[in-house]
N, CA and C atoms as an extended XYZ file, in Angstrom:
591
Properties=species:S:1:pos:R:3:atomname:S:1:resname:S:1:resid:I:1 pbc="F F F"
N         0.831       -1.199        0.000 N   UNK     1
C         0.000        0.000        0.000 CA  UNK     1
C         0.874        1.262        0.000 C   UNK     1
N         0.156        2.459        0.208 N   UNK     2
C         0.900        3.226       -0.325 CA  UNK     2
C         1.123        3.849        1.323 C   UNK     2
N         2.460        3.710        2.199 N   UNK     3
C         3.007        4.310        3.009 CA  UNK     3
C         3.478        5.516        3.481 C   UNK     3
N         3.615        6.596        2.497 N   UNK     4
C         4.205        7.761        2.599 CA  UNK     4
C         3.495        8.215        1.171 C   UNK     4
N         3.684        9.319        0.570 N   UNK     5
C         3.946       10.535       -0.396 CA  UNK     5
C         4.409       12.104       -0.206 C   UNK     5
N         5.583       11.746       -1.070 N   UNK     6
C         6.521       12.759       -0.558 CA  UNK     6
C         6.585       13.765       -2.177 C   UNK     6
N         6.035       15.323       -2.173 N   UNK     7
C         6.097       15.539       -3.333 CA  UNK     7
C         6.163       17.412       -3.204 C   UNK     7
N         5.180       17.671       -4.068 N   UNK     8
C         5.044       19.214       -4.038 CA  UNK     8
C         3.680       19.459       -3.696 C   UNK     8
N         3.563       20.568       -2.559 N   UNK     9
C         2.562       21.068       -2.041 CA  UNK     9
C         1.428       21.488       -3.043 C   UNK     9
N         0.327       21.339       -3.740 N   UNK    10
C         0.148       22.007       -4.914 CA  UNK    10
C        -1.586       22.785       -3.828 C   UNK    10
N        -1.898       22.078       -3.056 N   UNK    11
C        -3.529       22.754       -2.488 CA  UNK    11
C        -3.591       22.662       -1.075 C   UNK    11
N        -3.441       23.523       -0.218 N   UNK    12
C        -3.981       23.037        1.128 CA  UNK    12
C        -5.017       23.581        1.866 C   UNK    12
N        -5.656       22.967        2.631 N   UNK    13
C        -7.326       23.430        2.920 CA  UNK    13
C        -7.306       22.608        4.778 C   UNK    13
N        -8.291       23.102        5.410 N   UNK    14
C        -7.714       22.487        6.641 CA  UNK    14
C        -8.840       21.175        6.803 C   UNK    14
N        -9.211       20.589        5.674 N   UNK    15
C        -9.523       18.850        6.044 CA  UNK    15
C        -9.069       18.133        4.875 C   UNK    15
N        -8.084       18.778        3.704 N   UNK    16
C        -7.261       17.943        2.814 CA  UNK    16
C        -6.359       18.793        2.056 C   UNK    16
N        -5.405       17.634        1.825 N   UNK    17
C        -4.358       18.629        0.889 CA  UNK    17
C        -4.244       18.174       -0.731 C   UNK    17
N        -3.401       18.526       -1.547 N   UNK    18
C        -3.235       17.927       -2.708 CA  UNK    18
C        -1.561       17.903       -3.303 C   UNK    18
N        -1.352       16.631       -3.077 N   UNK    19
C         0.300       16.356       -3.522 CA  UNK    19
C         0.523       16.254       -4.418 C   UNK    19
N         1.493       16.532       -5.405 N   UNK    20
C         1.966       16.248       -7.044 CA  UNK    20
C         3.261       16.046       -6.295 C   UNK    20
N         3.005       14.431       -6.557 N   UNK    21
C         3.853       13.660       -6.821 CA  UNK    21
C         4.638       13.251       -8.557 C   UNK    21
N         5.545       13.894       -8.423 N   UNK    22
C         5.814       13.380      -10.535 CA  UNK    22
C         4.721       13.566      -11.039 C   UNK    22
N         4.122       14.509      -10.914 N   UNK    23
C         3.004       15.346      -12.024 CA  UNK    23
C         1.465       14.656      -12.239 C   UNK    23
N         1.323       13.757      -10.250 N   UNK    24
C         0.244       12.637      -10.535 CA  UNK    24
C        -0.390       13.751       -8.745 C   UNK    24
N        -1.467       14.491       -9.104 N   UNK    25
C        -2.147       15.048       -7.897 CA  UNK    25
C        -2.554       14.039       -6.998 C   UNK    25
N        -2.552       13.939       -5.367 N   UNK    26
C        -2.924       12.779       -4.875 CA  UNK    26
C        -3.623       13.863       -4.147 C   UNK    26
N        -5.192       13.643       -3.830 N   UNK    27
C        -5.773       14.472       -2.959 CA  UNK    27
C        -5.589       13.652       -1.497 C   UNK    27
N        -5.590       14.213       -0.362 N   UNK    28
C        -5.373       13.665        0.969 CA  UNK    28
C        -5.663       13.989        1.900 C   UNK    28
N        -6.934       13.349        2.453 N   UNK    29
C        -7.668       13.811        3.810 CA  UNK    29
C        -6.605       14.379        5.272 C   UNK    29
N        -6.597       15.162        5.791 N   UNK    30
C        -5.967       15.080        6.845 CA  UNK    30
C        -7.037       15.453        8.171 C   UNK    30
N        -6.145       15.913        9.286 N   UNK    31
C        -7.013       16.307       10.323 CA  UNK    31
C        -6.228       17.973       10.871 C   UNK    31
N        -7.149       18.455       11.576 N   UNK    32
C        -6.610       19.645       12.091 CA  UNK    32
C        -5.313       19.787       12.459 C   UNK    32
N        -5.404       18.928       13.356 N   UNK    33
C        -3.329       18.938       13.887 CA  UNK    33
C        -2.397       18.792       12.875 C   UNK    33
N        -2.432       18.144       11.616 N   UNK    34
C        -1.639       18.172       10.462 CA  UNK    34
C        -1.582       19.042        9.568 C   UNK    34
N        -2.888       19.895        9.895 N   UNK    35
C        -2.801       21.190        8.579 CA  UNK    35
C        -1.929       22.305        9.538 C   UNK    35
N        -1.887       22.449       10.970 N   UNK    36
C        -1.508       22.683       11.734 CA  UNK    36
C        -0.113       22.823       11.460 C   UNK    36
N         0.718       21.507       11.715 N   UNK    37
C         1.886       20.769       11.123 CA  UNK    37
C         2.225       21.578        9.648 C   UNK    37
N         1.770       21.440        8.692 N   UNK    38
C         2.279       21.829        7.615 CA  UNK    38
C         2.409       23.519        7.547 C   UNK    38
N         3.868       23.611        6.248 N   UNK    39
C         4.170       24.803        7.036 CA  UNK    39
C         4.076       25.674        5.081 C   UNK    39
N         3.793       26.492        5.104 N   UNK    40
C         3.841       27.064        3.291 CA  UNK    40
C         4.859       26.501        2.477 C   UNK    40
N         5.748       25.484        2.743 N   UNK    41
C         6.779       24.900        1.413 CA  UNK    41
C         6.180       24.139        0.599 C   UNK    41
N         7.545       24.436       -0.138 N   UNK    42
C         7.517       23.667       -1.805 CA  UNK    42
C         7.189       22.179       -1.524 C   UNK    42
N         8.018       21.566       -1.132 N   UNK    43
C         7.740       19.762       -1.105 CA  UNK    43
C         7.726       19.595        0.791 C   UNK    43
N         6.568       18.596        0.445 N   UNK    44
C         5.853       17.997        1.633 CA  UNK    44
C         6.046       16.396        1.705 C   UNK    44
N         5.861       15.818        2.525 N   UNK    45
C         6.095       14.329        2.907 CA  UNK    45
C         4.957       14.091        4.418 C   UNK    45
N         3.715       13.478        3.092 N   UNK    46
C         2.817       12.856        4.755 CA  UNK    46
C         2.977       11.631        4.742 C   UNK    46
N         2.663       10.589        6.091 N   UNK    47
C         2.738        9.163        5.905 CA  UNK    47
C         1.403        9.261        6.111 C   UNK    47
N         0.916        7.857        5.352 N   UNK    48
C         0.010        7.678        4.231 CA  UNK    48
C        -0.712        6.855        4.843 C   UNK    48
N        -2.090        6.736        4.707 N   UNK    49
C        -3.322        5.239        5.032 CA  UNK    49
C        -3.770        5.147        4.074 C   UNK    49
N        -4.480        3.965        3.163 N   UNK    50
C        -4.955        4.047        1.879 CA  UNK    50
C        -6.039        3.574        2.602 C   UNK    50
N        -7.672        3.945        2.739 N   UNK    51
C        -8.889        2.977        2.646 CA  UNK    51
C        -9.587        3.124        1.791 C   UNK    51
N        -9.765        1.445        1.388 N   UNK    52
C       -10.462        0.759        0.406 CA  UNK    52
C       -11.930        0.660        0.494 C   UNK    52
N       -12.783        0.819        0.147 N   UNK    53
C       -14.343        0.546       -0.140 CA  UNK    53
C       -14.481        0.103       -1.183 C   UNK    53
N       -15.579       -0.878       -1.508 N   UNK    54
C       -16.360       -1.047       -3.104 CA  UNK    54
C       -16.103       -0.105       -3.713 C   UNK    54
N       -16.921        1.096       -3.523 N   UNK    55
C       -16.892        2.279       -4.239 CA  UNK    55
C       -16.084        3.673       -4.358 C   UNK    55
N       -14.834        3.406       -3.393 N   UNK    56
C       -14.220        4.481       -3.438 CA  UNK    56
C       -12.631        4.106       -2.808 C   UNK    56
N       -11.994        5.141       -3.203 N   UNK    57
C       -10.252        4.583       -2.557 CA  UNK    57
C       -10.041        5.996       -1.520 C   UNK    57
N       -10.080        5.686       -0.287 N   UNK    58
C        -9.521        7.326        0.099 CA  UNK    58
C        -8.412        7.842        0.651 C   UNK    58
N        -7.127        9.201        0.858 N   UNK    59
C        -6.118        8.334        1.002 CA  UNK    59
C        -5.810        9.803        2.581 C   UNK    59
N        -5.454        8.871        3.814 N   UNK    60
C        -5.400        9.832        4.822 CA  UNK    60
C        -3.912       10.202        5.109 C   UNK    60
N        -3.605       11.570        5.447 N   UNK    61
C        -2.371       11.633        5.172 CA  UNK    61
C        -2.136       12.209        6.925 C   UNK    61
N        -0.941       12.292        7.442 N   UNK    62
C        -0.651       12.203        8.562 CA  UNK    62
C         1.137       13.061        9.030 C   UNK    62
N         1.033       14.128        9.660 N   UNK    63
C         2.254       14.980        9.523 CA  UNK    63
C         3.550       13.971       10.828 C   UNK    63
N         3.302       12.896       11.489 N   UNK    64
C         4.166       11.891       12.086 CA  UNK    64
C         3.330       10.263       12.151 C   UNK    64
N         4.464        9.788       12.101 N   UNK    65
C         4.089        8.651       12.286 CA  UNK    65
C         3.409        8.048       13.722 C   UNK    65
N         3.793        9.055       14.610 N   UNK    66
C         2.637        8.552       15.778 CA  UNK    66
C         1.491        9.069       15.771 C   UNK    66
N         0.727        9.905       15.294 N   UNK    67
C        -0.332       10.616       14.785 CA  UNK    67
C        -1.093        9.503       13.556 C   UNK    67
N        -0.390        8.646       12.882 N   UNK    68
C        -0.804        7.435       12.135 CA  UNK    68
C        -1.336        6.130       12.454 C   UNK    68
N        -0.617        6.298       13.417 N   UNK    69
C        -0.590        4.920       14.188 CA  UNK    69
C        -1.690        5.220       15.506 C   UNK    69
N        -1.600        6.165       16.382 N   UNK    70
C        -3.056        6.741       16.925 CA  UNK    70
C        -4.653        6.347       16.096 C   UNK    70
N        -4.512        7.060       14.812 N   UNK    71
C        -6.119        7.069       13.475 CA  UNK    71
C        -5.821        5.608       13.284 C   UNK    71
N        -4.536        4.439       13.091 N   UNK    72
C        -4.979        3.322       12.731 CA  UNK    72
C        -5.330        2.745       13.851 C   UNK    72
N        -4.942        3.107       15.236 N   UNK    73
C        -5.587        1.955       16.486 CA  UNK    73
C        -7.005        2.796       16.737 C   UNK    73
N        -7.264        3.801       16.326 N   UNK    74
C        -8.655        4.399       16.307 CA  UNK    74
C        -9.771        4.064       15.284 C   UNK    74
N        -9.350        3.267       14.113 N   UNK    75
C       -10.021        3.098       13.487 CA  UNK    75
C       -10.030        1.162       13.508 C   UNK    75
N        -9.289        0.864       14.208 N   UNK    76
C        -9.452       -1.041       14.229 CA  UNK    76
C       -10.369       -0.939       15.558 C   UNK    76
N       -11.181        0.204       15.739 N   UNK    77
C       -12.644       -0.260       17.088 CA  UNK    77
C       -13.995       -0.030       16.026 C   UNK    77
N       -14.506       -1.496       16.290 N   UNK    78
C       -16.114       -0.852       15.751 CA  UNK    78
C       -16.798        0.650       15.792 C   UNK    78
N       -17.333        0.642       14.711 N   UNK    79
C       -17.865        1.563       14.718 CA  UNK    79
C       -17.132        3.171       14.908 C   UNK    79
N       -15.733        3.272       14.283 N   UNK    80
C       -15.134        4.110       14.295 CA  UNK    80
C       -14.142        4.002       12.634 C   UNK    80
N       -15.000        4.707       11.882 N   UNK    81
C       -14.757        4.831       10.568 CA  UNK    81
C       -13.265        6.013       10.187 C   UNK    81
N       -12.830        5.860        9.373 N   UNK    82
C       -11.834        6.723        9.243 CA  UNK    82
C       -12.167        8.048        9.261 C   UNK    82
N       -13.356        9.005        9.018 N   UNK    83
C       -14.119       10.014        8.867 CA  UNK    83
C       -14.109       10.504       10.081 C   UNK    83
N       -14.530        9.445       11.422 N   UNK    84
C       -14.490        9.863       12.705 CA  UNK    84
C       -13.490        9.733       13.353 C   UNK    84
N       -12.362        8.739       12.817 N   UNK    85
C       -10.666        9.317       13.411 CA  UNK    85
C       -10.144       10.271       13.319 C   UNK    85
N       -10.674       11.125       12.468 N   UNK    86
C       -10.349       12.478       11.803 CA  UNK    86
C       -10.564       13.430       12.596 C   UNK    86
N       -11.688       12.608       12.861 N   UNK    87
C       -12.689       14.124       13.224 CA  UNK    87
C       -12.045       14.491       14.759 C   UNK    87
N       -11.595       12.982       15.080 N   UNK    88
C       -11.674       12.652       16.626 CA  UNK    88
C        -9.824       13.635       16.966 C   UNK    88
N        -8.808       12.791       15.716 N   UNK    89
C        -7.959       13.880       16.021 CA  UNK    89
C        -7.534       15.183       15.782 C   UNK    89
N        -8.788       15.964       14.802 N   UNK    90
C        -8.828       16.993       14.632 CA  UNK    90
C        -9.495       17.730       16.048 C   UNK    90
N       -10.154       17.418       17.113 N   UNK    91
C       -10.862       17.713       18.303 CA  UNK    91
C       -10.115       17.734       19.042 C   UNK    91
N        -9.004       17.004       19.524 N   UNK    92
C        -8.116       16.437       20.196 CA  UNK    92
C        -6.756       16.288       19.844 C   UNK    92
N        -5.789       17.241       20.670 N   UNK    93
C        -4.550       16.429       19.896 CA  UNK    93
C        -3.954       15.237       20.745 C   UNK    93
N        -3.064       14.360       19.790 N   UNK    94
C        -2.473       12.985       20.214 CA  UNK    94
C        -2.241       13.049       21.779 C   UNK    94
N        -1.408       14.078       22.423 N   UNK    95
C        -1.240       13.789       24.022 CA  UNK    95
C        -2.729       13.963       24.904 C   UNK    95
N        -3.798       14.585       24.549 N   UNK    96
C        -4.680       15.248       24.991 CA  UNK    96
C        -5.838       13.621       25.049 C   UNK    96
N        -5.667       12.578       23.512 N   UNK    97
C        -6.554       11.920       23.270 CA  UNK    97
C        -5.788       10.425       24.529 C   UNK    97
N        -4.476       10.525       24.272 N   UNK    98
C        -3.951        9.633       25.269 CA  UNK    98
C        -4.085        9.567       26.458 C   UNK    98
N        -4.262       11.111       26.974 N   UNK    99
C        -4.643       11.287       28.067 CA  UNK    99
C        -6.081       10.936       28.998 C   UNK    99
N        -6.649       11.125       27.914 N   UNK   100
C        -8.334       10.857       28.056 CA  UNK   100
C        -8.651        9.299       28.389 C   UNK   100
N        -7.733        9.233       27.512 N   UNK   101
C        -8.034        7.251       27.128 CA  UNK   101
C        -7.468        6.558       28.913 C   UNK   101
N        -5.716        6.914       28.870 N   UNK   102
C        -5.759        6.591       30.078 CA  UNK   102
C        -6.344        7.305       31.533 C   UNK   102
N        -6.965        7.966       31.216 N   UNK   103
C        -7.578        8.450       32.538 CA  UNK   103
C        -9.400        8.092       32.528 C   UNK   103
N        -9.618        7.019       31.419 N   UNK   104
C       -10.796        6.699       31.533 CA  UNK   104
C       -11.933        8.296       31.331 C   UNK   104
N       -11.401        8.886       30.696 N   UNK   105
C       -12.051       10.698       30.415 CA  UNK   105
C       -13.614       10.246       29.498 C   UNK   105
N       -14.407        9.510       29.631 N   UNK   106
C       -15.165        9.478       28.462 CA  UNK   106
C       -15.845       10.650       28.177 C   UNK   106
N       -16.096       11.595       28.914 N   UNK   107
C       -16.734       13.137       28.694 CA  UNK   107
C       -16.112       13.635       27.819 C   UNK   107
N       -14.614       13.851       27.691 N   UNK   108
C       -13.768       14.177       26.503 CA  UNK   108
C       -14.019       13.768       25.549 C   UNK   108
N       -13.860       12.493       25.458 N   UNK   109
C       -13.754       11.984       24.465 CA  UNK   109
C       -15.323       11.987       23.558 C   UNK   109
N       -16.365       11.939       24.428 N   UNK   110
C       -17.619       12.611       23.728 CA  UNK   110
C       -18.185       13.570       23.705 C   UNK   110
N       -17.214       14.389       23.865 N   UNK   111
C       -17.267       15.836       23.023 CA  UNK   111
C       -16.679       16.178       21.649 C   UNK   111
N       -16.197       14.815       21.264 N   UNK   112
C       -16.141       14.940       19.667 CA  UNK   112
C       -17.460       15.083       19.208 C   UNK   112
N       -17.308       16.057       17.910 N   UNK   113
C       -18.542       15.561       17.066 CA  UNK   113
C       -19.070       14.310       16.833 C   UNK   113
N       -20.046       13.690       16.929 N   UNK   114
C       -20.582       12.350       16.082 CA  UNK   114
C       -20.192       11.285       17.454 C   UNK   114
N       -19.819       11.416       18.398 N   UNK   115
C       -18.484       10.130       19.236 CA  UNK   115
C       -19.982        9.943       20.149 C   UNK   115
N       -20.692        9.104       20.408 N   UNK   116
C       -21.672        9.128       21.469 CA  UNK   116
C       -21.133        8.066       22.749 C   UNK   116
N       -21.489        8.354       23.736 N   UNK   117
C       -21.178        7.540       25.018 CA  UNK   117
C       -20.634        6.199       24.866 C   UNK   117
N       -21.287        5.213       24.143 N   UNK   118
C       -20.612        3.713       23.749 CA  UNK   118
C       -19.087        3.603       23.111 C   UNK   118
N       -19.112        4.681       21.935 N   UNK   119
C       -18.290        4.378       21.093 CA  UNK   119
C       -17.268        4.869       22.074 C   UNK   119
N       -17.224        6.179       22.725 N   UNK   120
C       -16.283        6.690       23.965 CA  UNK   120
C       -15.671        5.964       24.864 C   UNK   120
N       -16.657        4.823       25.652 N   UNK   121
C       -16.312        3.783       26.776 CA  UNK   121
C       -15.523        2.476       25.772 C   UNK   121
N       -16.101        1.892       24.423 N   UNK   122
C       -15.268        1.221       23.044 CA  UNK   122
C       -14.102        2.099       23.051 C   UNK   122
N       -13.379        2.757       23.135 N   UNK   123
C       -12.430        4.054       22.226 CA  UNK   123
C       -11.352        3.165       23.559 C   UNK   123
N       -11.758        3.976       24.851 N   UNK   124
C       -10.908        3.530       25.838 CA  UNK   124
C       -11.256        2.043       26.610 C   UNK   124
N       -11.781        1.538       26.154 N   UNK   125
C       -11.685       -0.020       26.607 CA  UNK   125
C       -10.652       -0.770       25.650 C   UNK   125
N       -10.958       -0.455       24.387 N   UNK   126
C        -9.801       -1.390       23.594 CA  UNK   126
C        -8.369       -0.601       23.468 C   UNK   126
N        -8.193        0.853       23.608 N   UNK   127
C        -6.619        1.318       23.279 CA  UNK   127
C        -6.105        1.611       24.602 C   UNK   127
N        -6.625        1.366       25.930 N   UNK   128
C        -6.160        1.987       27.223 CA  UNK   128
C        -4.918        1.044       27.427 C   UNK   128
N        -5.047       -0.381       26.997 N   UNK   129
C        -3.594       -1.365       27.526 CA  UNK   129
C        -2.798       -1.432       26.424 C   UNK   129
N        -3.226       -0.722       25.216 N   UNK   130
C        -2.852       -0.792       23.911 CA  UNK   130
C        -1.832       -0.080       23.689 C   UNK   130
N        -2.082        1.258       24.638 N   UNK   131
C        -1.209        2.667       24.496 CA  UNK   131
C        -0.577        1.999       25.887 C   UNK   131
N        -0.983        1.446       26.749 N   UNK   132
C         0.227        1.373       27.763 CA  UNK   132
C         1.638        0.437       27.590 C   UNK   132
N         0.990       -0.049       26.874 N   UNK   133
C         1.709       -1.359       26.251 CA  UNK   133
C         3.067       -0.916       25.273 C   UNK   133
N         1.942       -0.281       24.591 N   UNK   134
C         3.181        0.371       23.627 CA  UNK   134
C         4.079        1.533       23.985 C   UNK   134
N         3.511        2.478       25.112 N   UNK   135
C         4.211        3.412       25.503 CA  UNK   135
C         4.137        4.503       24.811 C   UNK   135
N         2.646        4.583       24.286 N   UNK   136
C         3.047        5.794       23.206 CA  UNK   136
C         2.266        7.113       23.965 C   UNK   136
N         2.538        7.322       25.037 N   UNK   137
C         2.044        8.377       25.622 CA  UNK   137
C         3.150        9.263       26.257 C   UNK   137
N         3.132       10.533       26.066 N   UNK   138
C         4.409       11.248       26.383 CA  UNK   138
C         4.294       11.148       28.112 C   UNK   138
N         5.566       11.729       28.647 N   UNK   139
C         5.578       12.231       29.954 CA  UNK   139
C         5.034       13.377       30.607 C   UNK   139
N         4.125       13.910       31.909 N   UNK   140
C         3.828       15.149       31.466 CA  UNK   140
C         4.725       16.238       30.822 C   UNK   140
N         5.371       16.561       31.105 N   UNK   141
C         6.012       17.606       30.771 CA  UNK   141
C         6.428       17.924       29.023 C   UNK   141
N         6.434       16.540       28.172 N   UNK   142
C         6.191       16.814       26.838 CA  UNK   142
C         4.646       16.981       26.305 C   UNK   142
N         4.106       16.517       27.275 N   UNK   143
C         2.681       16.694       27.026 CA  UNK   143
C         2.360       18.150       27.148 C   UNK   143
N         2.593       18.730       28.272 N   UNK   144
C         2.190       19.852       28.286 CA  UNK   144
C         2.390       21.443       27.226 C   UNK   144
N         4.041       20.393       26.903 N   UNK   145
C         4.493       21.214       25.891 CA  UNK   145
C         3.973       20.990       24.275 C   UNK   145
N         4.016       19.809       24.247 N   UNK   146
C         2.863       19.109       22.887 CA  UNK   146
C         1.840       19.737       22.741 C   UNK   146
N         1.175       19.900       23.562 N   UNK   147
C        -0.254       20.556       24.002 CA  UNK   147
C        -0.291       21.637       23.638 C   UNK   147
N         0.618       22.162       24.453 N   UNK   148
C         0.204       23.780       24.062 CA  UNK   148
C         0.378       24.066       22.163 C   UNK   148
N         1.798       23.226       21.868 N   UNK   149
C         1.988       23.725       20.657 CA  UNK   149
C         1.048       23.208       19.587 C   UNK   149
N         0.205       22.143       19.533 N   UNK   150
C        -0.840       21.663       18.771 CA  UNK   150
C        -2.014       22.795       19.253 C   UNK   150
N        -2.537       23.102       20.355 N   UNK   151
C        -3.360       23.901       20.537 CA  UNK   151
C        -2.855       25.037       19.575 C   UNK   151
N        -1.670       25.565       19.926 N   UNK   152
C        -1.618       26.895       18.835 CA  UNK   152
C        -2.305       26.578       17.559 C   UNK   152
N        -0.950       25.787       17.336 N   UNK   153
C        -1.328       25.358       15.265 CA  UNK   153
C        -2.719       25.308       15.227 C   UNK   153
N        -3.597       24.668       15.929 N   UNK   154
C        -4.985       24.268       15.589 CA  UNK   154
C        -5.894       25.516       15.889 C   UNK   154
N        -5.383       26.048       16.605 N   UNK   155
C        -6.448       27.528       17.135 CA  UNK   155
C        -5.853       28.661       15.596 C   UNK   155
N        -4.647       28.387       15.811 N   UNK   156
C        -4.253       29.243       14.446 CA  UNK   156
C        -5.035       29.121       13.120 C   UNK   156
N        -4.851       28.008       12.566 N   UNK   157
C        -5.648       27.297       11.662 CA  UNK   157
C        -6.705       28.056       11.386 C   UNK   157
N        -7.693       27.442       12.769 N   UNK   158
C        -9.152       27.608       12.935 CA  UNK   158
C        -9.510       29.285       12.756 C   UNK   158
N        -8.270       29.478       13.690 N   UNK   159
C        -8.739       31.310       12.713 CA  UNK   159
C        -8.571       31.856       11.631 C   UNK   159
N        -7.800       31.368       11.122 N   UNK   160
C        -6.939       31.585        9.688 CA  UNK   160
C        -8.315       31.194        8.896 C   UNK   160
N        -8.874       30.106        9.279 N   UNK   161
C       -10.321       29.603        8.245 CA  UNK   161
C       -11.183       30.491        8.813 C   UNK   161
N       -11.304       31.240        9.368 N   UNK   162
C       -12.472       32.043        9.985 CA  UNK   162
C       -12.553       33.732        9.540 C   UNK   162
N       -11.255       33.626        8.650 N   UNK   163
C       -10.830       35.078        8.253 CA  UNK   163
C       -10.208       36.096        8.517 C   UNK   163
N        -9.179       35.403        9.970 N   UNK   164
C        -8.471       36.740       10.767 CA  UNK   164
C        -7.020       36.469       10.179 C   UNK   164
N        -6.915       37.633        9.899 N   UNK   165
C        -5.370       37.764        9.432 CA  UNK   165
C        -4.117       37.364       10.493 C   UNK   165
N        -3.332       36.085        9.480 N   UNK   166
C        -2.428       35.120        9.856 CA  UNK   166
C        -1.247       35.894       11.341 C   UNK   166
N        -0.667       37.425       11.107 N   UNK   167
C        -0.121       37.364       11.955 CA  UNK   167
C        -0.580       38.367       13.061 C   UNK   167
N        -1.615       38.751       12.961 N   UNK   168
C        -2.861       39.230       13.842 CA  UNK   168
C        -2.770       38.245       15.136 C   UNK   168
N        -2.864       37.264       14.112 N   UNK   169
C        -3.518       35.952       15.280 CA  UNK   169
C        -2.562       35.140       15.866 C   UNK   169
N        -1.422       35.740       15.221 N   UNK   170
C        -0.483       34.294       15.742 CA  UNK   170
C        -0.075       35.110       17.174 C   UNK   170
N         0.161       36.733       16.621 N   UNK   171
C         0.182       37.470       18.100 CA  UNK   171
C        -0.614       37.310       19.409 C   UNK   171
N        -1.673       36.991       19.072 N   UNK   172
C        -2.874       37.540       20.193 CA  UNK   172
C        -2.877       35.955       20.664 C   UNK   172
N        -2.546       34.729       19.956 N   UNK   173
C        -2.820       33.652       20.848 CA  UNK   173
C        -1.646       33.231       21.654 C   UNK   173
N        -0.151       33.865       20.996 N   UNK   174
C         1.057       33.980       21.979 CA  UNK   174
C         0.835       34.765       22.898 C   UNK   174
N         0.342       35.897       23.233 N   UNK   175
C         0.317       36.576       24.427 CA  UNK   175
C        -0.757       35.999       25.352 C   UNK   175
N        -2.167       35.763       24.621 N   UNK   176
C        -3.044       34.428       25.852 CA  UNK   176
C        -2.595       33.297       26.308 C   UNK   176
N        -1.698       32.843       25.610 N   UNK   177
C        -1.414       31.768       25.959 CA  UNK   177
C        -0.291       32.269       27.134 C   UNK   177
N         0.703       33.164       26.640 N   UNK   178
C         1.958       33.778       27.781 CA  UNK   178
C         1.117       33.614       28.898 C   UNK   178
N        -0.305       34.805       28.966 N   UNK   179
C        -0.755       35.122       30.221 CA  UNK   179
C        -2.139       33.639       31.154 C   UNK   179
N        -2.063       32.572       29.951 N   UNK   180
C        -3.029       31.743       30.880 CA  UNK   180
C        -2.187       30.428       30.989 C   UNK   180
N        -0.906       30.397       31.001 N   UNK   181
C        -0.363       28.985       31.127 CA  UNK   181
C        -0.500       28.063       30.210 C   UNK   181
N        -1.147       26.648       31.129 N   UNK   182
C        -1.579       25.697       30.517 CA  UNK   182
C        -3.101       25.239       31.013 C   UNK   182
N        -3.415       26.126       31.707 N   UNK   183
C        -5.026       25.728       32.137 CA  UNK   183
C        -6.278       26.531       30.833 C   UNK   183
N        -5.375       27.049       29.897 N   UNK   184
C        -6.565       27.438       28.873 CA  UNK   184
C        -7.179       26.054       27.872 C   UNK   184
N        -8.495       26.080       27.375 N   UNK   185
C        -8.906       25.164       26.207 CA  UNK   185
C        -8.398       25.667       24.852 C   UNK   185
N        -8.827       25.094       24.122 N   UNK   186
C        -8.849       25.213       22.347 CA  UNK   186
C        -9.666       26.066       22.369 C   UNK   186
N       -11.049       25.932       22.855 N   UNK   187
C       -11.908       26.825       22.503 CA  UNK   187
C       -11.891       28.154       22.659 C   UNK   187
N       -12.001       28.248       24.458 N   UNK   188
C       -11.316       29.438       24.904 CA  UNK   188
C       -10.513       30.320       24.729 C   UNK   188
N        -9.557       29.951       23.447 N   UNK   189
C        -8.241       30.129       23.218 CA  UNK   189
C        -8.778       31.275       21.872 C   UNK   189
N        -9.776       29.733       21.227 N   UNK   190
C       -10.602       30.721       20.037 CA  UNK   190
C       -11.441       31.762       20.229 C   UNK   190
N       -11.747       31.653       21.559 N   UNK   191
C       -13.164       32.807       21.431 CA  UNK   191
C       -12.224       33.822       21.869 C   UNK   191
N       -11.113       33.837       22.742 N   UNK   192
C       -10.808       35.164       23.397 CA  UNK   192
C        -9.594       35.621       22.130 C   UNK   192
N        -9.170       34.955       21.253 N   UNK   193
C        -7.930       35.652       20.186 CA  UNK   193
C        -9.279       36.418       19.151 C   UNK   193
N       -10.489       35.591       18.981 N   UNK   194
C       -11.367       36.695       17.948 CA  UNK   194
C       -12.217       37.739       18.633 C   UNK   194
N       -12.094       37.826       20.026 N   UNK   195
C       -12.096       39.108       20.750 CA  UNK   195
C       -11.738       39.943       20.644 C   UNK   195
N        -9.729       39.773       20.766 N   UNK   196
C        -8.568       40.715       20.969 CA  UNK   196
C        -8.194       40.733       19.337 C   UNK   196
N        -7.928       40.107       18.357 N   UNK   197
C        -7.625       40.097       17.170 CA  UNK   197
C        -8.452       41.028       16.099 C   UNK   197
């Protein structure tokens, strides 16, 4: 299957991009934290999920390989389609969703769009010994720092799609963030930068 594509940036949008690879466009679903991740250059390199249907091929692209491997143990639980891994790590970033999982958080975790109570208590029943096992959960202290910096990218993003000019915003969520630590949300983060911005 196809593991990686590594090519030229040709479209980016914050739920897909479009790679020209040797002059062959590959369109590629991503999630918030990866449009996040990507930065205005010429050539890009996401690692790759291909899913297959009868009727369609779709191809998810991913700015690390632990961010891949997260959407593939998120998507081997019933009833958690690749559409809602997306969605789930576009809501959540990777230390934030690990966190949830091992702390049994199901409120978090169904505050994704679409995620209802079952699939939440499913989410962390099958990846809680999965992620311990494997160790793929940072320590706090990279977490906190993970955190904050995915919160930026993603609050950035989210304003950037909302129409506030790029370094407007990158200002106003560095100085909220200077003045609230690490006890601010995503959201919070959004409502008070299109306040001050």
């Amino acid at each position: 299957m196809i593991s990686y594509l590594k090519g030229k940036l040709s479209f980016k949008d914050p739920t897909h991009v479009i790679i020209d690879v040797n002059g062959v466009g590959y369109h590629v679903n991503i999630s918030l934290a990866t449009f996040g991740d990507i930065k205005d250059v010429e050539s890009i390199m996401l690692h790759t999920y291909l899913h297959v249907k009868e009727d369609s091929h779709s191809l998810y692209g991913f700015s690390s390989p632990l961010e891949k491997k997260m959407f593939l143990n998120l998507i081997s639980i019933s009833g958690v389609g690749p559409s809602t891994g997306l969605m789930i790590q576009s809501s959540l970033s990777s230390g934030e969703l690990k966190q949830a999982i091992l702390n049994e958080d199901v409120k978090t975790i169904q505050g994704v769009k679409g995620i209802g109570g079952k699939t939440a208590q499913r989410i962390i029943l099958e990846l809680k010994d999965k992620i311990k096992k494997e160790g793929l959960y940072p320590d706090e202290s990279e977490l906190a720092s993970t955190s904050h910096n995915t919160m930026r990218s993603e609050a950035l993003s989210a304003l950037i799609t909302l129409g506030i000019n790029k370094s407007a915003a990158e200002k106003s969520i560095d100085r909220i963030l200077k003045n609230s630590g690490n006890t601010i949300t995503l959201e919070e983060l959004i409502k008070l930068t299109l306040k001050n911005a």
